[in-house]
ZAMARGU-4260 file (C-alpha; in steps of 0.2 Angstrom, whole numbers, plus 5000, padded with zeros to 4 digits):
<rodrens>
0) 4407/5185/4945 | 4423/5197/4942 | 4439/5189/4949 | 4446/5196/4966 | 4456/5213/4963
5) 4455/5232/4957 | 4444/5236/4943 | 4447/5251/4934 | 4434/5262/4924 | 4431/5279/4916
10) 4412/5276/4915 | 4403/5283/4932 | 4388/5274/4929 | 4397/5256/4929 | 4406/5263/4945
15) 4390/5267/4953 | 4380/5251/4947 | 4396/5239/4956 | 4398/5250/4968 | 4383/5261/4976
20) 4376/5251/4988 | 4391/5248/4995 | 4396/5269/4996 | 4378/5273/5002 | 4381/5259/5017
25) 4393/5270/5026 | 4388/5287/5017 | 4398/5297/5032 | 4416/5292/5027 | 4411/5286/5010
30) 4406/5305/5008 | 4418/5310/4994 | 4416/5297/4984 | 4397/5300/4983 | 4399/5317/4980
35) 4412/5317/4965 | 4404/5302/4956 | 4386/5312/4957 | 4395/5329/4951 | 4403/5319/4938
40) 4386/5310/4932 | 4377/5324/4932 | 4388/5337/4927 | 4400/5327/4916 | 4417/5325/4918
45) 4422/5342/4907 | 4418/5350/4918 | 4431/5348/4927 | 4445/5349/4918 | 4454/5339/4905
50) 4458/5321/4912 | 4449/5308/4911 | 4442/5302/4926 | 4446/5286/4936 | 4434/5276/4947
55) 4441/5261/4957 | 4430/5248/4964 | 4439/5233/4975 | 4429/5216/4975 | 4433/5199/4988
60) 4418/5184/4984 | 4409/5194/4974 | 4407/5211/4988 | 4414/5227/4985 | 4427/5230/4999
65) 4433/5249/4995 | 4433/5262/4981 | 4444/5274/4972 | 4441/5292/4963 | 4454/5302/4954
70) 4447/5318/4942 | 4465/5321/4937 | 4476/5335/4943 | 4467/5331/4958 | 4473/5317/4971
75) 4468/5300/4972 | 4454/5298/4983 | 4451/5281/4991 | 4438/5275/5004 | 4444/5267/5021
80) 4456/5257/5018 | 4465/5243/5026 | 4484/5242/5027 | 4482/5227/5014 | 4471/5236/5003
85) 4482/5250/5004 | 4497/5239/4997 | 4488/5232/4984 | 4479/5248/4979 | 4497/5255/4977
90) 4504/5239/4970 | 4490/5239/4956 | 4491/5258/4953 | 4512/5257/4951 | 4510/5244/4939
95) 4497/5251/4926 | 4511/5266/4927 | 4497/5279/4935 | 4506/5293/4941 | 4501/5300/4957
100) 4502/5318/4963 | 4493/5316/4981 | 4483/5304/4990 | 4467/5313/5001 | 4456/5300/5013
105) 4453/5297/5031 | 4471/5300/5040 | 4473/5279/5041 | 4471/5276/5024 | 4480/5290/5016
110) 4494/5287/5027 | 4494/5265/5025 | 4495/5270/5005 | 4506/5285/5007 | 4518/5272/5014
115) 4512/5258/5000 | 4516/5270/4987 | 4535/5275/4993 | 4539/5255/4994 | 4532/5253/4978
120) 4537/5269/4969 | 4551/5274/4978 | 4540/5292/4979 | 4543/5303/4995 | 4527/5305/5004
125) 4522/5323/5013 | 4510/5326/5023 | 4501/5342/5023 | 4500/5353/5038 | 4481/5359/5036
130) 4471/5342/5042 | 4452/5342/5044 | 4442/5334/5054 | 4423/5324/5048 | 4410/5328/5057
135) 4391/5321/5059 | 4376/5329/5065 | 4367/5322/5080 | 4353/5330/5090 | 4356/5348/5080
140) 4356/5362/5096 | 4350/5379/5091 | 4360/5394/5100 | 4350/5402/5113 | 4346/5415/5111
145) 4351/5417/5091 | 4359/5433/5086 | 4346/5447/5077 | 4342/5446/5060 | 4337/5432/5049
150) 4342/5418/5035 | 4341/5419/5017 | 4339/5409/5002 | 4351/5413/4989 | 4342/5410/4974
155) 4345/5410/4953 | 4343/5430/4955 | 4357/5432/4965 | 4371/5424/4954 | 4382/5438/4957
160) 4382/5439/4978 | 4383/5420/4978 | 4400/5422/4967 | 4408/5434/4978 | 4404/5426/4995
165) 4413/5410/4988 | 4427/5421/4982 | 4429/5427/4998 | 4428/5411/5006 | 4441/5402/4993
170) 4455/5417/4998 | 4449/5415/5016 | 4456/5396/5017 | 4469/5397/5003 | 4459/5389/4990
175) 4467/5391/4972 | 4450/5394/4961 | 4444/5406/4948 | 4424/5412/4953 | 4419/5421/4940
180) 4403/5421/4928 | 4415/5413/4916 | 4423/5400/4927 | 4406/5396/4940 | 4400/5382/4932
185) 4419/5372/4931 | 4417/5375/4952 | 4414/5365/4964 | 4405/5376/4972 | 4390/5378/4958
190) 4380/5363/4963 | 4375/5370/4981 | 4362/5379/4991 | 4367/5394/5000 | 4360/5404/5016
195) 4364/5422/5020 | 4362/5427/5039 | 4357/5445/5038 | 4356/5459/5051 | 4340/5467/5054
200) 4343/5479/5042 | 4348/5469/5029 | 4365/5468/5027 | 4371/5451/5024 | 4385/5448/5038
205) 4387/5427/5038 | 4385/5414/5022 | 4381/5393/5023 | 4381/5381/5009 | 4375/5363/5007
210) 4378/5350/4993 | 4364/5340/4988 | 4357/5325/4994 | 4366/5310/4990 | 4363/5294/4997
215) 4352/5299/5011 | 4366/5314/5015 | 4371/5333/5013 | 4385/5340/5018 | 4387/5357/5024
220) 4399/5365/5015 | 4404/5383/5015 | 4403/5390/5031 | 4410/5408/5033 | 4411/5424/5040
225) 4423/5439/5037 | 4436/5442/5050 | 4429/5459/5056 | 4412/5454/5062 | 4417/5437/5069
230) 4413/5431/5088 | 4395/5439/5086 | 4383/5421/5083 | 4382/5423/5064 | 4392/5407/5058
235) 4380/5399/5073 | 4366/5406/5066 | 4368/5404/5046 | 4376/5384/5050 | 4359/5380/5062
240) 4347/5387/5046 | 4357/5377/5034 | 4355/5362/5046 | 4340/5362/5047 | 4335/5365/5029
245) 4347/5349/5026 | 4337/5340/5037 | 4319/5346/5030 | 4327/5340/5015 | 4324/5322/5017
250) 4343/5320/5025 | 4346/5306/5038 | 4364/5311/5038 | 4370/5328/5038 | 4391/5331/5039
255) 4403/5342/5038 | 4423/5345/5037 | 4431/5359/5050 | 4447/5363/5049 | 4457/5355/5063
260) 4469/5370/5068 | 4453/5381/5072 | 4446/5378/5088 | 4433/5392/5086 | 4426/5380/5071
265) 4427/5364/5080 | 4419/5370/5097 | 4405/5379/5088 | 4401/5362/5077 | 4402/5352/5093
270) 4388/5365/5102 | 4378/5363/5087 | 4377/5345/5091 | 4389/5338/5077 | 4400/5324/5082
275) 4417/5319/5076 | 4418/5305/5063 | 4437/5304/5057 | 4452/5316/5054 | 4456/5319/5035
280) 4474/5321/5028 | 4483/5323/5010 | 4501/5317/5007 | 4508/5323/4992 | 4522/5314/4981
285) 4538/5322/4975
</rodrens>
């Protein structure tokens, strides 16, 4: 048995073997966790960037209590954490001289080590204005009636309209990414399933994503529909297809992140039968 404490590793695997169970216990709001260690075993870290990645685990009599992840630039990435885990999270993390751009977690944890960090740092934490909020599926509740037209599988074949309906979507939330046939792969959007709501005639008006299943869960990610043909049923439609294929998948827990200053987003998730897990928020360091 390890002595209490963080342990620190670059090898994903060892984080997964100490630490899997524990993630797939709670797979809602260990979501991210599960996600980036599986893109980074199955992908490898390269492609991600440069840095080295960093997996946390934090044991107490032999259980794991909480987690960490960092793929460097991006922020550190805890699981739920307790004000004292926070602390000692920050404490351990300080010491080993780890600099720290921005924490990301469930709003209590990212702010309890926000505030961990600044005592022990001396780093002014800011909070971001965009939150988002963690929702689960329940019961999943179909519109009625559903808009006309139908969903579509994007496949191998169609490469280059899967590209530019990410691109739209990253400049459509502010996301600072590169899709291109040269970049695709490095994305985090390469490893999902997408759905195209199309009119009757064909033309492709609504787009849905999912991530794979890890640990009994998918997350629907990717939901959007250009400004111009909005308020019509489509993101209902195309986020009810790729609902259900998650659960015809083999999912027992299907999730998904809204952003908390739409309300359109939030009702519509709500009528669909999702349910509020947690509130998300990112603190970064100067």
């Amino acid at each position: 048995m390890r002595p209490d404490g963080w342990h620190l590793t670059e090898d994903v695997d060892d984080f997964l073997a100490r630490a899997g169970d524990f993630l797939r216990s709670r797979p809602g709001p260990h979501v991210m966790a599960l996600t980036w260690a599986e893109r980074v075993r199955t992908r490898g870290a390269g492609a991600f960037g440069t840095g080295v990645p960093v997996f946390g685990v934090l044991e107490s009599a032999g259980e794991v209590r909480a987690t960490f992840h960092r793929l460097p630039p991006r922020a550190l990435a805890p699981t739920p954490l307790t004000p004292g885990q926070a602390d000692s999270l920050a404490a351990h993390l300080a010491a080993l001289g780890h600099p720290l751009p921005s924490v990301s977690a469930d709003e209590q944890s990212a702010t309890a080590f926000a505030e961990a960090w600044q005592r022990h740092t001396g780093a002014t934490p800011k909070a971001r204005q965009t939150r988002v909020r963690l929702y689960r599926l329940g019961t999943l509740i179909p519109p009625e009636p559903m808009p006309a037209g139908r969903g579509r599988l994007l496949g191998e074949r169609d490469l280059e309209e899967t590209m530019f309906w990410c691109g739209e979507f990253a400049r459509a939330v502010g996301e600072d990414v590169s899709i291109d046939a040269r970049t695709w792969a490095g994305t985090r959007f390469a490893d999902k399933r997408y759905t195209l709501w199309e009119t009757p005639d064909g033309t492709p008006v609504s787009v849905a994503g999912m991530n794979p299943l890890i640990g009994g869960q998918i997350q629907v990610d990717v939901v959007y529909t250009p400004a111009h043909l909005r308020g019509r049923g489509y993101a209902a439609a195309v986020a009810t297809e790729v609902s259900r294929a998650a659960l015809a998948a083999g999912a027992k827990d299907v999730v998904l992140f809204a952003d908390v200053a739409n309300p359109t987003s939030n009702a519509l998730y709500r009528r669909l039968g999702y349910h509020a897990l947690t509130d998300w928020a990112t603190y970064d360091f100067s």
